[in-house]
N, C-alpha and C positions, 0 to 999 in steps of 0.2 A: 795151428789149433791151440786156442787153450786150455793149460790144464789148474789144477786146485793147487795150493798149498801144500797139500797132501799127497796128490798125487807125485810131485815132486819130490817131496821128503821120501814116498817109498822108492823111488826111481832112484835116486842120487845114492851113489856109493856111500854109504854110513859111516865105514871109517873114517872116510875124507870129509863127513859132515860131523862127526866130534872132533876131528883135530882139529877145524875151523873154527869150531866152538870155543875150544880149550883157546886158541890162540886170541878170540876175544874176550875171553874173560880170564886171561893169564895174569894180568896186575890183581885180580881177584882174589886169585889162588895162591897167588905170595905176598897178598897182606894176610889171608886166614894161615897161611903155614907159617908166617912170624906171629900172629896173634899168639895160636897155637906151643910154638915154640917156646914163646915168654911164659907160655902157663906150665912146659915143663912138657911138654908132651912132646917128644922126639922122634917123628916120625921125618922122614926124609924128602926135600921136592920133590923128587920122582917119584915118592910112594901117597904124596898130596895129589901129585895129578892123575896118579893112574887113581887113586878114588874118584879124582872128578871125574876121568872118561867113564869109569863103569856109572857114576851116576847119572850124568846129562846123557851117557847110552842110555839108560832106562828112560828117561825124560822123553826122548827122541821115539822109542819104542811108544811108550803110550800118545806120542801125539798121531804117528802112523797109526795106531790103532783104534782112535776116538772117533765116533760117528758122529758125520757133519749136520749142524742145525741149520735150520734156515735163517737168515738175516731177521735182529727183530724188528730193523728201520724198513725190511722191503726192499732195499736195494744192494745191490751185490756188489764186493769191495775187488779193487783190481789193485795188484803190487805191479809197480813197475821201478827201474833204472834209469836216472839220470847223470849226465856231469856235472861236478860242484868242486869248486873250488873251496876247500875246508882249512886250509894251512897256506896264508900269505909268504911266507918264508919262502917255499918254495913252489906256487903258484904251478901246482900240479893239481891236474883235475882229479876227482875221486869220485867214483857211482854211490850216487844216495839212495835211498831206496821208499817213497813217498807212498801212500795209500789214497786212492781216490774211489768215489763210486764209480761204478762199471755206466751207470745212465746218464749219470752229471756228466762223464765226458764223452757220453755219445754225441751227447749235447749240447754241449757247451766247450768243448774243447780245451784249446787251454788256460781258458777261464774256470773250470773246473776247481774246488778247491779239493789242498789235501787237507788229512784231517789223522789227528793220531786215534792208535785203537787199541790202546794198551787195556782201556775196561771191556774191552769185547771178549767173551768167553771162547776159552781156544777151540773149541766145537765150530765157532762160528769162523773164528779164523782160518781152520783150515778147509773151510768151505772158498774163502776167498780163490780167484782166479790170478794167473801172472801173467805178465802180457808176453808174448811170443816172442817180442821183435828181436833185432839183433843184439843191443846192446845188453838187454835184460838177461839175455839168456848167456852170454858171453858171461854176465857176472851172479847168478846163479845160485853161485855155495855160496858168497856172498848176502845175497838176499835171504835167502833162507835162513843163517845164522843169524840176520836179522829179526826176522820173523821171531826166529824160537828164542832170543834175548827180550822182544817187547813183547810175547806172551806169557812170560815167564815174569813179569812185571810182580806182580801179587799172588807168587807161588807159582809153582811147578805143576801144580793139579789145580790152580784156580781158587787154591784156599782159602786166601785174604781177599779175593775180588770183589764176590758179591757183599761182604760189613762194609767193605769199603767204596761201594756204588751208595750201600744205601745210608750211610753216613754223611755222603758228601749232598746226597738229594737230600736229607734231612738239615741239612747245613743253610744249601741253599734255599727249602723253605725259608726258615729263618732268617736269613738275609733278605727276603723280599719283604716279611711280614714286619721287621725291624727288632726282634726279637732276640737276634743274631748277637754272643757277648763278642767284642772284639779286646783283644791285649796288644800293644807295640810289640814289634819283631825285636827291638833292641831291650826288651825286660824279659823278653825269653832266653835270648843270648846274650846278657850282661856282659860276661867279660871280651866275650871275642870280639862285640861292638866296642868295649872300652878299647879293646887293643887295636882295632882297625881306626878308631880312632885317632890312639896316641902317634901311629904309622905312619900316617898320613899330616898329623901335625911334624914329626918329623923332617918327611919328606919336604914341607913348605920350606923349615928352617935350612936343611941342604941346597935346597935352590936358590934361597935369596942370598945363600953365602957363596955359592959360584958364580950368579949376575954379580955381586958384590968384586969379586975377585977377577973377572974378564968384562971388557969393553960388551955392552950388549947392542945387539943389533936389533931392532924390532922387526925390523921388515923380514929380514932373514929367519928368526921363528915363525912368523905367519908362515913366510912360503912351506916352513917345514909342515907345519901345521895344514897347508894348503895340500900339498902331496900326499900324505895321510887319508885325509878325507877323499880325497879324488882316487887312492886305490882302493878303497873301501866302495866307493860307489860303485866304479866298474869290476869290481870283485862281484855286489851285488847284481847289477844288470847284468854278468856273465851268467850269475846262476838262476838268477829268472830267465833269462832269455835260452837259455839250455834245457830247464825242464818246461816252457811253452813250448818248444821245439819238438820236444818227445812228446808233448800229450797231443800233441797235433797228425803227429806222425802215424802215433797208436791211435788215435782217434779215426785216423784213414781207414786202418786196417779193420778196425772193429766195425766201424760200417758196411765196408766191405763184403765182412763175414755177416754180417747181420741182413743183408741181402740177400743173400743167398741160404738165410736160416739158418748157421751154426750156432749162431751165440743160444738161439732160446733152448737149442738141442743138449747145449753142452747146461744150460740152467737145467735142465729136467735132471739130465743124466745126473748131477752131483746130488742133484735133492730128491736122486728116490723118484721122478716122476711128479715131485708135487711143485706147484708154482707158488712162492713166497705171496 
């Protein structure tokens, strides 16, 4: 059966869903307690993270708490679990956690696209559904500390979201109408373009001075060159071909349910009874 977002978050052990939390956002919390530190303020790592737990605990409390809206596209967002290879070094798979609508892959499988939802108000989000199957639910606290990092995108109560929807729709006017000012990205950051620049002029001068210094083989860079790109591609078809996999798999299932009427049961049930 599916359940919400929410329903999840209130079901899941809370302790174990802030320490999961703290643990994704630990390089977070010890650049702010060195920020912090340099300004003189001595307070302790342990006494930096026990602030974070009491505050992403509150964070966590008010998302269990918010009553869910309805979709304003109409269609209803499904989180699920795939394999993806994120780190070639050690070609270890790792669960990503993708957002698609609930109808696009009723219907379309694993043609479905995903889509990010970090501007979706967390009302909405935790109205979203997660898919049952096995893998999803194996990784879980995972997912969820997902969720509450890419709601958490423009505030922790959604504060900066909406200036910043209506900003960017006001941008993209502009940009249609041609009205739009644009600036180069390297006059914005002068100097760090200067210095990725001088870098990389650098780096040239180091290479042509060790071809200079050792017998060069051409053919022997390409192959290198050639191996490179060939684990990059089937890096990539591993992880296309992994989440085609699963939306096909959940696709099964949701039809399934949809036969036999759970999915519209469990649409009412989350929204109160009323159909988007």
């Amino acid at each position: 059966m599916l359940k919400t977002v929410q329903q999840h978050l209130r079901e899941l052990d809370r302790e174990r869903l802030i320490d999961a939390y703290l643990y994704r956002v630990r390089y977070d919390i010890l650049d702010y307690y060195r920020d912090e530190e340099s300004k003189g303020h001595y307070k302790t790592l342990r006494q930096e993270r026990e602030d974070g737990r009491e505050f992403y605990g509150a964070y966590l409390d008010r998302l269990r708490r918010l009553k869910i809206t309805p979709p304003t596209n109409g269609k209803h967002g499904l989180l699920y679990a795939y394999k993806r290879i994120s780190d070639l070094s050690e070609c270890k798979p790792e669960p990503c956690f993708p957002y698609v609508n609930l109808e696009d892959l009723l219907e379309q499988g694993e043609e479905a696209t995903n889509y990010a939802y970090d501007f979706d108000l967390q009302s909405e989000i935790m109205g979203y559904f997660v898919s049952d199957d096995e893998y999803t639910q194996q990784n879980i606290y995972e997912l969820m500390v997902d969720v509450m990092y890419e709601a958490s995108w423009f505030g922790f109560a959604d504060e900066d979201k909406e200036d910043f929807v209506d900003d960017l729709a006001d941008q993209i006017n502009q940009l249609e109408e041609g009205t739009l000012e644009t600036v180069p990205v390297d006059d914005i950051f002068p100097d760090w373009f200067k210095e990725m620049k001088a870098q990389e002029e650098q780096q040239k001068v180091e290479e042509a001075a060790e071809r200079a210094e050792v017998e060069h083989d051409e053919e022997e860079e390409l192959d290198a060159e050639a191996v490179c790109a060939e684990a990059l591609r089937l890096t990539n078809d591993y992880d296309d071909r992994s989440n085609g996999r699963q939306k096909r798999l959940i696709q099964r299932r949701l039809l399934l349910a949809r036969t036999i009427g759970l999915i519209q049961c469990q649409i009412e049930r989350v929204l109160g009874g009323k159909r988007s």
